[in-house]
N, C-alpha and C positions, 0 to 999 in steps of 0.2 A: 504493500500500500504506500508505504515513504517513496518507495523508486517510482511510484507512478505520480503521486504529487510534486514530487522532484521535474520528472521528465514536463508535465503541464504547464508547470511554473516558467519552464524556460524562455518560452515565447519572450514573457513578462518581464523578465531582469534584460532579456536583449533586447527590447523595445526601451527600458530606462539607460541601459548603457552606450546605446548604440549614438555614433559621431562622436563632439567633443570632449575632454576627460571634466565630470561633473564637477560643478563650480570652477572651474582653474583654466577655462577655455573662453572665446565668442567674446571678452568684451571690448569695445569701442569705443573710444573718444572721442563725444561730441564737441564740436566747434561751433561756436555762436554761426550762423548765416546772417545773422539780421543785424541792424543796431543795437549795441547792448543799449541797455537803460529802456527798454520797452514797458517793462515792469515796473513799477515802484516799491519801495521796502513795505506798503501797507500791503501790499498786494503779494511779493512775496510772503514775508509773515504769516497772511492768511493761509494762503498754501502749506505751509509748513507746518500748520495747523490740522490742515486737510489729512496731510501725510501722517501725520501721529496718528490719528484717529484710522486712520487706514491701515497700519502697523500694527495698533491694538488689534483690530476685526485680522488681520494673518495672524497675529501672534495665537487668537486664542480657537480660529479654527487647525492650526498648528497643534494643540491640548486638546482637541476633539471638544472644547468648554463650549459650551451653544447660550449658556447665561452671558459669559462675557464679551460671545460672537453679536448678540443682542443688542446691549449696552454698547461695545464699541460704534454696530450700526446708526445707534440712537445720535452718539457722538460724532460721527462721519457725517450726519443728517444736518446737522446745527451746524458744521462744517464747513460741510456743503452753501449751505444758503448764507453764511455770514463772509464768505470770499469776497473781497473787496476788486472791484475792475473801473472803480471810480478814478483812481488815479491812473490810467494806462493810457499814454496819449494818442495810440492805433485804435480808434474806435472800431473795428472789424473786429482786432483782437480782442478787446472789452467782452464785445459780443458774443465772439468762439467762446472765452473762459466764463462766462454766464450761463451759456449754454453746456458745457460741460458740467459747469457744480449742479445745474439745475438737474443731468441726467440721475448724476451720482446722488444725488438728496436723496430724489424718486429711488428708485434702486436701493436705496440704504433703508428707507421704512418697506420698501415691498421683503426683502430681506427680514427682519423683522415680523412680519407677516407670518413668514411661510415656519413650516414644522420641521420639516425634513431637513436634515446634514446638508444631504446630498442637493437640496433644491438652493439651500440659501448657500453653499458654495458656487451655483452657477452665478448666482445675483454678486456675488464676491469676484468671480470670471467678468461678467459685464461691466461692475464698477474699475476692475483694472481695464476696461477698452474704454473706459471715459477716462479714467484719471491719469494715463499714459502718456494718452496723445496733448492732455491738457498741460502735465509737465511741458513738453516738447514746445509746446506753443508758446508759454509763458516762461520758457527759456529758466527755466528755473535755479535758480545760480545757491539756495539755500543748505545743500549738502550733495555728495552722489547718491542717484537712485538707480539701483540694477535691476534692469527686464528680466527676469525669471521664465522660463518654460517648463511645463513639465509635459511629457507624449504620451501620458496616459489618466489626465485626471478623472477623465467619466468612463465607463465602462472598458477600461483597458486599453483604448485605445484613442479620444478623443483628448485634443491637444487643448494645454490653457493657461494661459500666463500669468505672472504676480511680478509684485514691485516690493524688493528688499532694501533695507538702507544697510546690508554688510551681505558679502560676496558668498558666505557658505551659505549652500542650499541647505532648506530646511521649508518641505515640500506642502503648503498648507491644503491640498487638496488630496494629498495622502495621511502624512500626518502623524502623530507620533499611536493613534488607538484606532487606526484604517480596519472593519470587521473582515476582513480576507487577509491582509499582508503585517498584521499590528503596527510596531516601527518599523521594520525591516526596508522599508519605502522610503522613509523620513526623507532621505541623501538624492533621492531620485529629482533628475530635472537638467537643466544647464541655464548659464546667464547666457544670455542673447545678445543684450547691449547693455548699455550703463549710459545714465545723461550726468553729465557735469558743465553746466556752466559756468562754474566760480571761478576760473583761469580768466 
C-alpha cells in the first residue's frame, strides 16, 4: 500500500519541482519606466498598509487559521477603501489605483462571506490579481515585494500566485495543515519576479 501511495504521489512533487530551484530562482529587477515621484508618500503609506493586511490574510491561511484568515480580510477591506490616490498627479493613475483597492475591498468581504478553505483561498488568488498589478502601477518604492507561484494550488494542478515580503516560499494555498499532503507542500512554488522600486 506505501509503494502504491508513493508511486501516485509522484506526479505531484514533479509538478512542484519541476523548472527553477524553489525560492532561489526567477527573480527580476524592476526598473522605474515612468517618472518616479508619480506617487506620493500618503499614497505610498496607504499601500503599505494595504500590504500588511494582505501579509496577515497569507500568513494565516499559511496556519490553515480561517478566524484570523477573517479578521485579516476584514482589515485588507478598510485597507482597501482608505488608499489614498488624492495626491497622485497622473489622474489615469489615481483612477487605475481606485479601481484596484475598490476590487480588492469587494473580494476581501466576499472572502469573508464564504465557509470553505478552499473557496476563500480562490478570493485570496483574485485579491493577488488586483493587488499585483496595483503594486506595479503605483511603482511602489515602500519595501521589495516577491511574485510567488505555486502549479498546483487547486486541484493539483491549477496555477496561483501570492505576494511575499521575504524570498523563502512558504506556500499559503498548501500550507502548513493541506488534508492530503499536511506540511510536506509548505516549500512548494517558485518566485516569478520581485518589484523594487526604492533604487
Amino acid at each position: 500500500m506505501k509503494s502504491l501511495i508513493a508511486i501516485l504521489l509522484i506526479p505531484v512533487f514533479a509538478a512542484c519541482s519541476g523548472g527553477p530551484k524553489l525560492g532561489n530562482e526567477g527573480v527580476i529587477e524592476k526598473e522605474s519606466q515612468a517618472i518616479r515621484g508619480q506617487t506620493d508618500p500618503a499614497t505610498t503609506s496607504s499601500v503599505t498598509n494595504l500590504l500588511e493586511a494582505y501579509y496577515r490574510m497569507k500568513d494565516a491561511l499559511i496556519e490553515y487559521d480561517t478566524a484570523s484568515a477573517n479578521s485579516a480580510a476584514l482589515l485588507l477591506h478598510a485597507a482597501a477603501d482608505s488608499v489614498k490616490a488624492s495626491g497622485v498627479s497622473d489622474s489615469a493613475l489615481a483612477l487605475t489605483l481606485k479601481d484596484f483597492a475598490a476590487n480588492i475591498s469587494s473580494e476581501s468581504l466576499a472572502m469573508v462571506a464564504k465557509k470553505d478553505l478552499v473557496e476563500k483561498k480562490r478570493s485570496f488568488s483574485t485579491i493577488t490579481e488586483n493587488l499585483y498589478p496595483m503594486l506595479q502601477a503605483a511603482q511602489y518604492s515602500g519595501a521589495r515585494v516577491y511574485h510567488q507561484m505555486c502549479p498546483m494550488a487547486f486541484n493539483d494542478h491549477e496555477t496561483a500566485f501570492w505576494l511575499s515580503n521575504k524570498r523563502e516560499i512558504e506556500n499559503p494555498y498548501l500550507g502548513k495543515k493541506h488534508p492530503k499532503y499536511a506540511s510536506g507542500m509548505l516549500h512548494c512554488g517558485e518566485v516569478k519576479d520581485s518589484l523594487d522600486y526604492a533604487k
